[in-house]
N, C-alpha and C positions, 0 to 999 in steps of 0.2 A: 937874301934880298931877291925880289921876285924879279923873272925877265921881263923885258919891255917883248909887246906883241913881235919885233922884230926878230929878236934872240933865241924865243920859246921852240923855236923846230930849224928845221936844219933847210929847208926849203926855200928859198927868198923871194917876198912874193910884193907886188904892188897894185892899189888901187885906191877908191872914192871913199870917203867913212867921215863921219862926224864923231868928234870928241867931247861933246856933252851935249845937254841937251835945244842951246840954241837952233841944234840940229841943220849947220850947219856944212856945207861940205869940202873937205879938201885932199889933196892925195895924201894917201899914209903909206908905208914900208911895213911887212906885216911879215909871217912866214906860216907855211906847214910844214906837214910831218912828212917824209919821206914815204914813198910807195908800197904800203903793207904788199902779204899775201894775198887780202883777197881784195885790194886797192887799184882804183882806178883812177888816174891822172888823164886831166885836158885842158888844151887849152880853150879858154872861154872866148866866144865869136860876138856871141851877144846876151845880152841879161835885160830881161822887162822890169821896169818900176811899178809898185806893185801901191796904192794907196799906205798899206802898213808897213813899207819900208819910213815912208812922212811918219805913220804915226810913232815908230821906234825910235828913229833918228829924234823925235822929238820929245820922248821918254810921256807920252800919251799917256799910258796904260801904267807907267810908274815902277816897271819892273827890267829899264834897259841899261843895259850894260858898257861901258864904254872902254874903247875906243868899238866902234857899229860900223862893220861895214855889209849892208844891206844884200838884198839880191836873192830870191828864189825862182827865178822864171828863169833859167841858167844853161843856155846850148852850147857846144864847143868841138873839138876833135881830140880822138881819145891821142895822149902822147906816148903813154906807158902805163903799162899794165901788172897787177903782181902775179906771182909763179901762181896761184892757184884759182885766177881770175878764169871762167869760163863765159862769160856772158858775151864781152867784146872785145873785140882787138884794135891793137894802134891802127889811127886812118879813122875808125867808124864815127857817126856823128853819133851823138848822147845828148839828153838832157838832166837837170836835178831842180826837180821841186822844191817845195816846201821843206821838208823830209831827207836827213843824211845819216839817224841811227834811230835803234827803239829796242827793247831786250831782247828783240826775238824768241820771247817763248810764252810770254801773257795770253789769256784770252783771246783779248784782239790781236796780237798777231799773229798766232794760229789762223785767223778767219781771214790774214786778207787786210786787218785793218791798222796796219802800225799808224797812223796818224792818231789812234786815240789810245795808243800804250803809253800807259802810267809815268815814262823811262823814256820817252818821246824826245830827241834831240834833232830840234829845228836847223835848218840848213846855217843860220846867224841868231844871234840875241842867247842860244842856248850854251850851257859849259859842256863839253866832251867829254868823251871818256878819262881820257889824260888831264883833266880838270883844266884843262884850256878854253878861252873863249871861239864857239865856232863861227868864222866869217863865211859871206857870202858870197854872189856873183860878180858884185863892184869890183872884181878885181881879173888880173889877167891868167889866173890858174887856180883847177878846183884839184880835188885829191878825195876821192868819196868811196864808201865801199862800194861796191857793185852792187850788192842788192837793191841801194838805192839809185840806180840808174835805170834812166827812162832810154829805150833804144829807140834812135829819132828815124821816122818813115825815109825813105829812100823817096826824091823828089819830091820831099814837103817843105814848103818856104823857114830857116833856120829860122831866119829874121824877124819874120810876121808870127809866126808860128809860137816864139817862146813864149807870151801871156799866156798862153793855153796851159802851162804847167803851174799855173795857181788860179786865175779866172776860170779857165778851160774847166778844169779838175772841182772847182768850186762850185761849179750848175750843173753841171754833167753828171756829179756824184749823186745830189739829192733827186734829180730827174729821175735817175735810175734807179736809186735805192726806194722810194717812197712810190715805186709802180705810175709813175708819171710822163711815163714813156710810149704810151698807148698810142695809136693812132688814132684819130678822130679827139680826143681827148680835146676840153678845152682849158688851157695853163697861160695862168695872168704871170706877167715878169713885171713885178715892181722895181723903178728905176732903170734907166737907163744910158749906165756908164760904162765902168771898163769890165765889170761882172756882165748886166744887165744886156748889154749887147748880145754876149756873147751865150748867155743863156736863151736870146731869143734864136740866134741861129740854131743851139742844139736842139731848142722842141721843135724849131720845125724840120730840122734833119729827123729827130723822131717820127714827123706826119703829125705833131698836132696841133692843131686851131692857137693862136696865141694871141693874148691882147696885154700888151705895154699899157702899164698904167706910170703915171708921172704927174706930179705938181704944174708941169708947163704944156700948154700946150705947144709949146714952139718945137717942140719933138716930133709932133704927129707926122711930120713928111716923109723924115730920117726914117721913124719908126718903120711906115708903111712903103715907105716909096725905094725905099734901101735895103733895110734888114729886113721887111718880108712878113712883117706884122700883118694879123687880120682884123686886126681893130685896136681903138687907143681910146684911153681914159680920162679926164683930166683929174685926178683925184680930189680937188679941191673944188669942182661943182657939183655938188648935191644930187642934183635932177639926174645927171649921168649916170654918178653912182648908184643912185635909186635904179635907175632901171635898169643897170647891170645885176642887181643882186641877184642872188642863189644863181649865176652861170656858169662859175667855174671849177672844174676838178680841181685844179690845185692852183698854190700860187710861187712863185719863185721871191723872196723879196733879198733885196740885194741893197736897202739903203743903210749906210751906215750912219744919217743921224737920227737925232731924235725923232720919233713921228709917229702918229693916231694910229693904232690898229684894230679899232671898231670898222670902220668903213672899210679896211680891206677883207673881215672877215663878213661882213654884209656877201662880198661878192662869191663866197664860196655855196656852192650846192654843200646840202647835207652827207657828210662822211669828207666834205671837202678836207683837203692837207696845205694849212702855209708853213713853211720853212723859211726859215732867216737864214741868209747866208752871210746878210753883213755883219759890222760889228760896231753899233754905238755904246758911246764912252757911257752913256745915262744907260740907266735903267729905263724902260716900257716899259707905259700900263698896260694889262692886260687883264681886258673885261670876260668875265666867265659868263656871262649868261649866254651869250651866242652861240660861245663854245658848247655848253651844257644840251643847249634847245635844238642844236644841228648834229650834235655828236661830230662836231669837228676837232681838227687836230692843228695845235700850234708845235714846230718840233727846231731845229736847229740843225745844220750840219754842218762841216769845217773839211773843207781838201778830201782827200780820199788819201787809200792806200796801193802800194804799188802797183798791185795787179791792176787795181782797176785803173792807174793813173796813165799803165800801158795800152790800155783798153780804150781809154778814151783819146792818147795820141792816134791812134788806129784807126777809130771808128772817125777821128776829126781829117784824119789825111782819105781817107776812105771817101767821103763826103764833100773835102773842099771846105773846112769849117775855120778860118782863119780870123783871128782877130781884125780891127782899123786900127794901125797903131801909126806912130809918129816918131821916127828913126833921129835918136839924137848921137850928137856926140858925149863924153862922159866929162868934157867941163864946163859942159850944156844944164848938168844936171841941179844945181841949185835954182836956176832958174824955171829947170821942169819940176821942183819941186813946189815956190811959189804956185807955178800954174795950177799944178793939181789940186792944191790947197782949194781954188777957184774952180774947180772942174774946169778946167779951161782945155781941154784935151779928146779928141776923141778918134781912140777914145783909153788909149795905151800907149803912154812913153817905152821905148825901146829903147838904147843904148849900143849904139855898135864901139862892142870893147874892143877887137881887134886892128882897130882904124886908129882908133880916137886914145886909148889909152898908155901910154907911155909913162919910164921910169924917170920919174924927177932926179 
């Protein structure tokens, strides 16, 4: 007879999870495994809600596992460590992305990229090695190898700080990967929400020119007067978009629904790059002739991998690059889940676990 999540590891652990797909939330009783060799124990301080924790908990995508307890934006204090742990010691702050295993020895992780090894085992929703379901941040104790540990900057906000290990890592990756990090460069960010924000701070931490494009105008204030935009869009006026076209080097797009990608590629200069970072449920159309007559590039990217995921908490504390997020408590979070359904948030629900979360 198979154990209940409870029983599976010797560890006793609790927190937030939904058990189908009503997607519903309520405390659950859970456990891990006890502190390998090369195993790093903490306890968790705070964990960001991330849009695709909704869509999991609410079996979206049609591949979620139950009982789900969400969370990859995940900071804490290392408690214990195993014997051949070098990276950090009990005391240190940590964070864990997206990302808690991957074969270690494919292609991509050779290079730096475990997030796109074949053997990829996602921080929640993925089975472990020991064929166990892996939980996430929702809870008051993580247990992760070290390799997949992020070592958090010394005086950088925990709290503000945690979206940055899925948002963060989300715009920062394709910026830098796709040479979009130029100075003077000019890079459109489509959308702007708990991505899209944060992507407009890192181009201009890069130095380059940025213009927010969006459906509403009711942004353009936030956009310019707060995050530091050099211009805004309305996507949905014609005129605008006309005379924006062929301006920009690249584009960031960060909307996860449905939506035209003619008019965004209008705005791209020849050899221009958009990158999708969101993820709608639909399929896009995608019109080739623009593509063809500019020699532009439509490409994709998903999180990064370690190294770079360290690179970019560095380069973010280095700079001052902090998400707006919204500190809830964790039996706050059905209700921040409604919200976000509404975008009603801005522009990152946070969760402080160590306050808020308790054993029933």
């Amino acid at each position: 007879m198979a154990k209940s999540p409870e029983t599976e590891h010797p560890v006793k652990v609790f927190g937030w999870g939904s058990r189908d797909p009503s997607g519903v939330f309520n405390p659950i009783k859970f456990s891990r495994r006890t502190t390998g060799e090369h195993d790093v124990q903490f306890k968790v301080l705070y964990c960001g809600v991330c849009h695709t924790d909704l869509h999991m908990a609410k079996n979206d995508w049609g591949f979620t596992q139950y009982p789900l307890i969400p969370g990859h934006e995940i900071v804490g204090e290392v408690t214990e460590i195993g014997s051949k742990v070098e990276k950090v010691k009990v005391g240190d702050k940590v964070g864990v992305g997206c990302l808690v295993g991957s074969c270690r020895q494919c292609d991509q992780c050779t290079s730096d990229l475990e997030n796109y090894c074949p053997k990829v085992i996602w921080t929640y929703g993925s089975v472990y090695t020991d064929g166990t379901l892996a939980h996430g941040g929702y809870s008051n104790l993580m247990v992760v190898d070290e390799h997949f540990i992020v070592l958090w900057p010394e005086n950088f906000p925990l709290d503000i700080g945690s979206p940055l290990l899925c948002a963060g890592i989300t715009t920062y990756s394709p910026l830098r990967y796709f040479g979009l990090d130029k100075p003077g460069m000019n890079i459109g960010v489509v959308g702007l929400g708990g991505l899209g924000h944060v992507a407009v701070k890192f181009a201009k931490a890069f130095g380059t020119k940025v213009t927010v494009i969006s459906t509403s105008i009711n942004k353009k204030k936030e956009a310019i007067e707060k995050l530091g935009a050099d211009s805004f869009l309305v996507s949905r006026d014609p005129e605008e978009m006309k005379v924006a076209a062929g301006t920009l080097d690249g584009i960031i797009d960060t909307v996860s629904a449905t939506h035209p990608l003619l008019a965004l590629i209008s705005l791209l200069k020849p050899h221009g790059k958009m990158v999708l970072v969101g993820a709608p449920a639909q399929p896009l159309e995608l019109p080739v002739f623009p593509l063809i007559s500019g020699k532009k590039i439509i490409a994709g990217s998903g999180v990064g991998g370690m190294k770079e995921t360290q690179e970019m908490i560095d380069f973010a504390a280095k700079h001052n690059i902090l998400p707006d997020v919204e500190i809830i408590p964790i039996d706050y979070i059905n209700t921040a889940m409604d919200r976000l359904a509404k975008s009603d948030v801005k522009y990152r629900f946070v969760i402080d676990i160590a306050k808020s979360l308790k054993a029933e």
